[in-house]
N, C-alpha and C positions, 0 to 999 in steps of 0.2 A: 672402159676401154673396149675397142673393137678386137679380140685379140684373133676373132677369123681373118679380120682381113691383115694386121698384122703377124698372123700366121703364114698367110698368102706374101704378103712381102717380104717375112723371112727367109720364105725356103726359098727366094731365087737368089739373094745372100751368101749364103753360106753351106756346110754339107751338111750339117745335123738334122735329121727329120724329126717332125713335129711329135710329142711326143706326151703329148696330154689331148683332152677332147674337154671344150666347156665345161658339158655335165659328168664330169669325174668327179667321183666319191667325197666330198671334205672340201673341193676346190672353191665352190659359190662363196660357201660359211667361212673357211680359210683368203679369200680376197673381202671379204666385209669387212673380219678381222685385221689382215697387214694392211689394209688401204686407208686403216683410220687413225694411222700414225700422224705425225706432222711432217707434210709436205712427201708423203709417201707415194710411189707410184709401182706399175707393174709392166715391165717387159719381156719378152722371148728372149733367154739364151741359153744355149746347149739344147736348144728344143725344149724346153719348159718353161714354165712361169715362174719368173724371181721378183722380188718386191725388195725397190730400193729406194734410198733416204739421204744422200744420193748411193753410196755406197750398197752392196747387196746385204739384206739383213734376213732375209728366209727363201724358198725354194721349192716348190712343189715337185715331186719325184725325185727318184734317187736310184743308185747302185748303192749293192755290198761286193768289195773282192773279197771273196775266203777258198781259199784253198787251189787261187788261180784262176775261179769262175768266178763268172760276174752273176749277181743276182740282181734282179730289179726289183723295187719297190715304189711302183706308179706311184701309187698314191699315199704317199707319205710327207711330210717336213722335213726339211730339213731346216738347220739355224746354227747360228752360232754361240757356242756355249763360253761360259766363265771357267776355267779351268778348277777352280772349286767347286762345281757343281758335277765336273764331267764323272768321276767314279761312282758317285748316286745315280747319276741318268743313264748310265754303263750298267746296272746292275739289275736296270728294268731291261728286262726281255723284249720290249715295246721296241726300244731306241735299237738302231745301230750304227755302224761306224761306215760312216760313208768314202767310197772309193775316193779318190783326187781331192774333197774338200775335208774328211777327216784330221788327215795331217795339220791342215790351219785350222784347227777348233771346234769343225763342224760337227754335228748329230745329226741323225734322222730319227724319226719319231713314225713307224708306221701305223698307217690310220687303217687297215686292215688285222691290226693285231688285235683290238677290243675296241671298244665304244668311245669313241672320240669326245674325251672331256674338254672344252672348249676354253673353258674357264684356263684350264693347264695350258692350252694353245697360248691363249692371251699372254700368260706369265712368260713362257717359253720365248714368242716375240718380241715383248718389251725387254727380257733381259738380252735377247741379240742386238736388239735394235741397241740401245745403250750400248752396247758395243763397237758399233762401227757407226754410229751418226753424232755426225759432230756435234759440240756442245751449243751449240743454238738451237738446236733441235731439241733436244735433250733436256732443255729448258719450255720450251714449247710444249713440250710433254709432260713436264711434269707442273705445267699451269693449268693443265685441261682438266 
């Protein structure tokens, strides 16, 4: 994907300014990763990069609201969790609880907190992905 120039089309769009740069942190290694789902793709919304199937299944950058401010975490993940899994991934310091998509399920995972195990990226993806992609995919997926 061209996402400068899709960049450049977004911002005449809509108000959100762009809010990643190509070569950010995890972003390359993290589109290798969610692009190699089934029938996975990557577009700009809210100013960032999300990767969907068709539905949104991860998210590059993030906010925290705590204490009324917002904090930002460029370069992090975000994904959608299993509610079984949420008070374990809560309890790593790494994750946090993302502003507007926390309430529907959401985590973030900052890739500035320690060394970006990819392998846990991987897992982290396929269990969002299974989540929100339909069962044709889901099948797709677990043929590969």
């Amino acid at each position: 994907m061209d996402t400068r120039r899709a960049a450049a089309r977004y911002r005449g769009n809509v108000p959100h300014p762009i809010m990643f740069d190509d070569d950010d942190p995890g972003l390359a290694e993290l589109r290798a990763v969610a692009l190699g789902f089934p029938e996975a793709f990557e577009k700009v919304s809210w100013g960032r990069p999300v990767f969907c199937a068709p539905k949104m299944f991860a998210m590059y950058g993030g906010n925290s609201k705590t204490t009324g401010e917002m904090v930002a975490y460029p370069h992090s993940l975000l994904v959608k969790v299993d509610e079984s899994d949420r008070a374990a991934l809560e309890q790593d310091s790494r994750f946090y609880y993302p502003a507007y998509m926390g309430p529907s399920g959401w985590l973030g995972l900052d890739f500035t907190a320690a060394k970006v195990d990819w392998h846990e990226v991987r897992e982290l993806l396929d269990a969002s992905f299974r989540l929100v992609a339909p069962k044709r995919l889901i099948k797709l997926l677990d043929a590969q």
